[in-house]
C-alpha positions as CSV (number, residue, x, y, z in Angstrom):
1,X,-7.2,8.3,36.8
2,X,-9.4,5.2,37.7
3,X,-6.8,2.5,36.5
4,X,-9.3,-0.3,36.9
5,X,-11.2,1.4,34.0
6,X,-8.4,1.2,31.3
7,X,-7.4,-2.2,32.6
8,X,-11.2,-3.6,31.4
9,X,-10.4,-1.4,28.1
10,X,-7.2,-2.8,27.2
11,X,-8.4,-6.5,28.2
12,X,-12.1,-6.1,26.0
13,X,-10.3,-3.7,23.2
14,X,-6.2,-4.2,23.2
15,X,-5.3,-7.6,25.2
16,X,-1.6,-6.5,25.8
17,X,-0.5,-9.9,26.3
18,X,-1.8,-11.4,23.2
19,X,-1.2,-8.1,20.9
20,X,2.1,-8.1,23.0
21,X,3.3,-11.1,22.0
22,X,2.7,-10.8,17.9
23,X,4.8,-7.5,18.1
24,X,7.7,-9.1,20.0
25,X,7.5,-11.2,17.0
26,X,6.6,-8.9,14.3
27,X,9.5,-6.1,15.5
28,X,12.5,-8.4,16.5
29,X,11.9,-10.0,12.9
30,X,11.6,-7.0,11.4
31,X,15.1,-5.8,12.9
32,X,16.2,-9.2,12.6
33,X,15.4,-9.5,8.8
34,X,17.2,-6.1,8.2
35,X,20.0,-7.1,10.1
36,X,20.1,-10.3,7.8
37,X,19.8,-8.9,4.6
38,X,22.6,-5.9,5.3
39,X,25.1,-8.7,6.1
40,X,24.3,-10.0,2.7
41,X,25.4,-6.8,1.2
42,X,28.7,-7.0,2.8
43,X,29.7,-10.9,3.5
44,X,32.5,-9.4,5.1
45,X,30.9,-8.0,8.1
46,X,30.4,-10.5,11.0
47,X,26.3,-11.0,11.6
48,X,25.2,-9.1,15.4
49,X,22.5,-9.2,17.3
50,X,20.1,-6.3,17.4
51,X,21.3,-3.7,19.8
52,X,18.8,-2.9,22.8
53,X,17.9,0.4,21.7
54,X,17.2,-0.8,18.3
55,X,14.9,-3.5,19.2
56,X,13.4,-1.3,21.9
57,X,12.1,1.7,18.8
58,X,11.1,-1.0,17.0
59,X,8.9,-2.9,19.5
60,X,7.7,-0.3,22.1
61,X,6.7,2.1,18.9
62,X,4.9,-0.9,16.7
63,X,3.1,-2.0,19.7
64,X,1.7,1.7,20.3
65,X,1.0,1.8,17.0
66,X,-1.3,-0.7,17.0
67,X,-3.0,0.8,20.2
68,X,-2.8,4.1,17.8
69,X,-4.8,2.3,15.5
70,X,-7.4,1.1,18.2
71,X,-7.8,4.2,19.3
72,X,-8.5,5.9,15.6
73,X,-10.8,3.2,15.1
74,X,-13.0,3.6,18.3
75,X,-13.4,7.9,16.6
76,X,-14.2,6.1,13.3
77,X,-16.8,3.5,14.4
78,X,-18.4,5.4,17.3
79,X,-22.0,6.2,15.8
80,X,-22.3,2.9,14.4
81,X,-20.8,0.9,18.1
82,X,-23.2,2.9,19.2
83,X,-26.4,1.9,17.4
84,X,-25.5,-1.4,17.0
85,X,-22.6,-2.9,19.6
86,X,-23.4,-0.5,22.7
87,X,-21.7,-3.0,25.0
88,X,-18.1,-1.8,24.0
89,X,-16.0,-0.1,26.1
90,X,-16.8,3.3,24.6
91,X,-20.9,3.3,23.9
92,X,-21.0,2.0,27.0
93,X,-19.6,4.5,29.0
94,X,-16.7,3.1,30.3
95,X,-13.9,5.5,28.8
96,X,-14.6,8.5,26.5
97,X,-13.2,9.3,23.4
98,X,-11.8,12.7,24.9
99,X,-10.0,10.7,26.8
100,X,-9.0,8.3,24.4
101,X,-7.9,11.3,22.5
102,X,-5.3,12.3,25.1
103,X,-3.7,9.1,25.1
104,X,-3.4,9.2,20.9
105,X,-1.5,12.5,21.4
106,X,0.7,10.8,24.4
107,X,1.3,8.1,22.1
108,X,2.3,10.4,18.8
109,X,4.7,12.7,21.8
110,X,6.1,8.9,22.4
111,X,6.9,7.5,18.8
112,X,7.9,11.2,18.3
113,X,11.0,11.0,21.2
114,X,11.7,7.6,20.6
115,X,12.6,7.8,16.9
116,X,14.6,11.4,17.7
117,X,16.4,9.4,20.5
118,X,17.4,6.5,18.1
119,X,18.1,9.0,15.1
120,X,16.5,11.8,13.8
121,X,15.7,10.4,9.8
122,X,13.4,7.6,11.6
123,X,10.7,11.1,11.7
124,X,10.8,10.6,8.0
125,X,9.0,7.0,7.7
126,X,6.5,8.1,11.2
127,X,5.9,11.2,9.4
128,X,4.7,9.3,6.4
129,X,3.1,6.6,8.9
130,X,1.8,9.2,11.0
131,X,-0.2,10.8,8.1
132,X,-1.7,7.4,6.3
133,X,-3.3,6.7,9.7
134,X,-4.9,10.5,9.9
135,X,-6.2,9.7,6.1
136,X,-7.3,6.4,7.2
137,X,-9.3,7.4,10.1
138,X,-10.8,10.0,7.9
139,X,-11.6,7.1,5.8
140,X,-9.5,9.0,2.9
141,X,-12.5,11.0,2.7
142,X,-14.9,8.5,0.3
143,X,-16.3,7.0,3.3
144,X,-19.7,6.4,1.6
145,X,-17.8,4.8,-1.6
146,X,-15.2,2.8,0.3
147,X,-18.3,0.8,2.3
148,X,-19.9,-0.2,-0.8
149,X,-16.5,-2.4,-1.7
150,X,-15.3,-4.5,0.9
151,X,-12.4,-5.9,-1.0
152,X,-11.1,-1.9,-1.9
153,X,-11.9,-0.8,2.0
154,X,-10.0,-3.4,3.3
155,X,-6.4,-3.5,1.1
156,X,-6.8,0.0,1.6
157,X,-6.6,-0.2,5.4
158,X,-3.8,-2.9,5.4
159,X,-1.6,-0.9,3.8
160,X,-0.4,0.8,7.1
161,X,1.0,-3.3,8.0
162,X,3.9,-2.8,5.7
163,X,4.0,0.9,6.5
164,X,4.6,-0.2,10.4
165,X,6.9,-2.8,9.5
166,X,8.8,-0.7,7.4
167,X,9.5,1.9,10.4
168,X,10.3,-1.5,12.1
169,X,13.0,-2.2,9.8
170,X,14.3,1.2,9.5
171,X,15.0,1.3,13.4
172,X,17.8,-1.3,11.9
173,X,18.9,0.2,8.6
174,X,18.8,3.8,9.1
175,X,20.9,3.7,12.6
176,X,22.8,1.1,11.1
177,X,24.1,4.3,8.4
178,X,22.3,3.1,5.3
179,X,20.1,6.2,3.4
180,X,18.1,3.4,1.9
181,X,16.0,0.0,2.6
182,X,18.4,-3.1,2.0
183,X,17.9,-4.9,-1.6
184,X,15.1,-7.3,-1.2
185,X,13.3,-5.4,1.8
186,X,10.4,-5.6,-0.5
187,X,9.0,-8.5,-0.2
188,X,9.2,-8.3,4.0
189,X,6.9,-5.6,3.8
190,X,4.4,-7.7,1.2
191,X,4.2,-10.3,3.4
192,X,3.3,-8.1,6.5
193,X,0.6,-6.7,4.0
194,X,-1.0,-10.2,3.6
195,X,-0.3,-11.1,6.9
196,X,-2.7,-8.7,8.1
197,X,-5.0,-10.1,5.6
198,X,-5.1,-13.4,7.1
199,X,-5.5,-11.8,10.4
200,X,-8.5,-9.4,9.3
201,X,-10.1,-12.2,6.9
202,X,-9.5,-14.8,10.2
203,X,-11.1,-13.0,12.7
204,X,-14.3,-12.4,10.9
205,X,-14.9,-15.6,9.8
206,X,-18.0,-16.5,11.9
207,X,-20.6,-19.0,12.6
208,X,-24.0,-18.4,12.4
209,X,-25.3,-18.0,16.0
210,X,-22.0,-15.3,16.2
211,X,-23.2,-12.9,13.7
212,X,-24.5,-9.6,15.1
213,X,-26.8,-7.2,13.4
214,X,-24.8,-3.9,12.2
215,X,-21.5,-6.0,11.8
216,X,-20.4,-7.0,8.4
217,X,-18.5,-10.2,8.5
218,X,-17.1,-11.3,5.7
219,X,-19.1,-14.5,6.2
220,X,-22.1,-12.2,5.9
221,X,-20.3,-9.8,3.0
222,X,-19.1,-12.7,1.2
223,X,-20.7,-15.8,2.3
224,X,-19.1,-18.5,4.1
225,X,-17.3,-20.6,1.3
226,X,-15.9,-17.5,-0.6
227,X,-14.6,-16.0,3.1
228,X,-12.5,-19.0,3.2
229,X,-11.8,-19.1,-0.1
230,X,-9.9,-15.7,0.6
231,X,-8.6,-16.3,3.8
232,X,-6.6,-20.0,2.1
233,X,-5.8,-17.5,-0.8
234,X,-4.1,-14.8,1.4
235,X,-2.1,-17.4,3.2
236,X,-0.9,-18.8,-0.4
237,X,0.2,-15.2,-1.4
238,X,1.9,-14.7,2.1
239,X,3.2,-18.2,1.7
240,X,5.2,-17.5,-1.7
241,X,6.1,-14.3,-0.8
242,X,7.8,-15.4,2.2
243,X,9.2,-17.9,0.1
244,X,11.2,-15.0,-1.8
245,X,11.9,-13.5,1.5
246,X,13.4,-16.4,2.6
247,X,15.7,-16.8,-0.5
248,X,17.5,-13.9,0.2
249,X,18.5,-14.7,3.5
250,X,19.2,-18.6,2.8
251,X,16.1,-19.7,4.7
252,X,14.3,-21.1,2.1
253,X,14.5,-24.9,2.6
254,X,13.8,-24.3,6.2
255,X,10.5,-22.1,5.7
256,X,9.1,-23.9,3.1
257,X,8.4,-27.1,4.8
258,X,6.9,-25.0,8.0
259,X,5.0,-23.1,5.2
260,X,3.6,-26.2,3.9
261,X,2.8,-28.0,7.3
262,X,0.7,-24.6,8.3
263,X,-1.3,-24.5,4.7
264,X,-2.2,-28.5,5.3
265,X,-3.5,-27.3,8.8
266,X,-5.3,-23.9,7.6
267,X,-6.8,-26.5,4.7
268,X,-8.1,-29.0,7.2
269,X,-9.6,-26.6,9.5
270,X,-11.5,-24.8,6.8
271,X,-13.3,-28.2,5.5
272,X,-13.9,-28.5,8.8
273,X,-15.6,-25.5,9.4
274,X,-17.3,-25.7,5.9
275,X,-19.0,-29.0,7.0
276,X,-20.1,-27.5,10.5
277,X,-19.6,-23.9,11.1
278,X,-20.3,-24.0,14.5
279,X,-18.5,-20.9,17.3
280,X,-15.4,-23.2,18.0
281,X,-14.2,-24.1,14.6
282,X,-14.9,-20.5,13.4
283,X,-12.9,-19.9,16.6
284,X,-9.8,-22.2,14.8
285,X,-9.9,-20.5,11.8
286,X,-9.3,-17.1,13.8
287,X,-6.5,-18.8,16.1
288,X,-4.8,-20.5,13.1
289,X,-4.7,-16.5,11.6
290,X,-2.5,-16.2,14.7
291,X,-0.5,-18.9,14.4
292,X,0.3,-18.6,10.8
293,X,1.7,-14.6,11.6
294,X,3.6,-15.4,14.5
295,X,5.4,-18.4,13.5
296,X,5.9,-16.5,10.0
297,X,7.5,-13.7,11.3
298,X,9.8,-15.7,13.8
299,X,10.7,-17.8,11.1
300,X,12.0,-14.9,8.9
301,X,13.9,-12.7,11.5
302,X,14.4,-14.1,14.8
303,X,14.6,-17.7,14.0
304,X,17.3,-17.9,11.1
305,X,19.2,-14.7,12.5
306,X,20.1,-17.1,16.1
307,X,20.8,-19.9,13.7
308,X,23.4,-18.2,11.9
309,X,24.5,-16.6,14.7
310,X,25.3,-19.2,16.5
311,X,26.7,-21.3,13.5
312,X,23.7,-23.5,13.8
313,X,23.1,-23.6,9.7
C-alpha cells in the first residue's frame, strides 16, 4: 500500500487534525454530558470522570464514522466529481473507490469490535446508525426528488449528527447499566442536529469568484442574503436549544453569555460579508461554523463536567 497516496487523500478529503480535533470535542462532551445528566438522576452518586475505554468507543468510533461518511459520499457523488470537479482525489485517479470500499468494511469490522468490547447493547444504536447511512448513501432511494429540495435533502442527511452523538452518549449510559437515554438527553442530540447545520450551511457559503460550475452552494441555491439568513437562524436554534441543555446540567448562566458573545461575532461577520463577499470573509463565515461547534460542545460536556469536578462551580 503506497501510504503517500492516502496521506494526500486524508489531507485534500478528511484533514485528521482538523476533523480530529471537533471529535475530541464532540465525543468527550457527548460522554461528558451523559455522565452529567446521570448524576442528576441520583444526587447521591459522586460525579467521575469518563473511564478510558469509554471515551475511547466514543471517540475512535465517531471519528471513523465521519471518515465512514466521507467514504459513502465519494460512491454517491462519483459521476458528478467526475464531470464537474475531476481534480478530487478520486476522478483524478489518486485512490479508487474499490479501494475505498475496503477501508468502509475495515471501518464497519472496527465500530463492530469496539462496541462488542465495551458492551454488546452498543450493536443496537450502530446497527440503527449503521443502516441510516446505507439509506443515506442510497439517497433513501428518491434521489431525483430529494435534489429538487435543498432544504428536505439536507435535514434529511443531518439526521445521522444526532444519530452519531447518540452512540456517543450511549458508550456512557449503556456501560454505565442504564437500559435507557438519561431524562433530558434530548435536546443534546437536537443541538448536534443543528450543529451540523451551521457546519453544512458555513461551509458553503461562498463568494463569487469561489463558485464552481456543477456545485450547488447554497449562495447559488439560495442566494447570498437568504444563505446567511439560514446559517444566523441555525445558530439561534442551536443557541436555545443548548440553552435547555444547559439547564439540566446547571450550566445555563455560564453558556448563555458564551452563546451570546458567538451570535454578536456570527452577526458581524455576516454584515460583513454581505457588504463584500469576497474569498476571505466567506472564508470567516466557514471558520466561525467551527468555532461555534467546538466551543459548544466543550461548553456542554467537557467544560462544566471539570468544573464540577473539581468544585470549581
Amino acid at each position: 500500500m503506497d501510504l503517500k497516496r492516502w496521506w494526500v487523500y486524508q489531507r485534500e478529503r478528511f484533514p485528521l487534525f482538523a476533523n480530529g480535533l471537533l471529535v475530541v470535542a464532540f465525543s468527550f462532551s457527548a460522554v461528558s454530558f451523559s455522565i452529567l445528566l446521570r448524576n442528576h438522576l441520583d444526587l447521591s452518586e459522586k460525579i467521575e470522570l469518563p473511564g478510558a475505554a469509554v471515551l475511547s468507543v466514543a471517540f475512535f468510533t465517531s471519528l471513523i464514522f465521519f471518515l465512514l461518511l466521507r467514504i459513502a459520499d465519494e460512491f454517491k457523488d462519483f459521476e458528478e466529481d467526475s464531470k464537474y470537479r475531476a481534480y478530487r482525489p478520486v476522478p483524478r485517479g489518486l485512490v479508487s473507490l474499490k479501494e475505498l470500499g475496503w477501508v468502509g468494511v475495515f471501518i464497519i469490522l472496527i465500530q463492530l469490535a469496539l462496541a462488542l468490547w465495551l458492551d454488546t447493547l452498543l450493536i443496537i444504536p450502530l446497527l440503527i446508525t449503521w443502516l441510516y447511512l446505507a439509506l443515506m448513501t442510497k439517497e433513501f432511494f428518491v434521489a431525483d426528488w430529494l435534489k429538487q429540495s435543498p432544504i428536505t435533502y439536507m435535514w434529511s442527511h443531518m439526521l445521522i449528527m444526532p444519530l452519531i452523538d447518540f452512540y456517543a452518549t450511549a458508550a456512557d449510559w449503556i456501560s454505565a447499566g442504564l437500559t435507557s437515554p438519561p431524562h433530558g438527553l434530548f435536546w443534546f442530540l437536537i443541538v448536534s442536529f443543528f450543529n451540523g447545520i451551521v457546519i453544512e450551511v458555513g461551509r458553503k457559503i461562498r463568494a463569487p469568484e469561489d463558485e464552481e460550475e456543477g456545485v450547488e452552494t447554497y449562495t447559488i441555491i439560495w442566494g447570498r442574503k437568504r444563505a446567511i439568513a439560514v446559517w444566523l437562524a441555525a445558530m439561534i436554534v442551536t443557541a436555545i436549544s443548548a440553552s435547555a441543555a444547559a439547564l439540566l446540567i446547571d450550566f445555563f448562566n455560564y453558556i448563555i453569555v458564551l452563546l451570546a458573545i458567538l451570535i454578536v461575532i456570527a452577526v458581524f461577520l455576516a454584515i460583513r460579508f454581505l457588504q463584500e463577499p469576497n474569498s476571505k470573509r466567506a472564508g470567516w463565515i466557514e471558520k466561525m461554523s467551527g468555532i461555534w461547534t467546538l466551543l459548544m460542545y466543550l461548553n456542554l460536556g467537557v467544560v462544566p463536567l471539570g468544573l464540577i469536578y473539581f468544585n470549581l462551580i
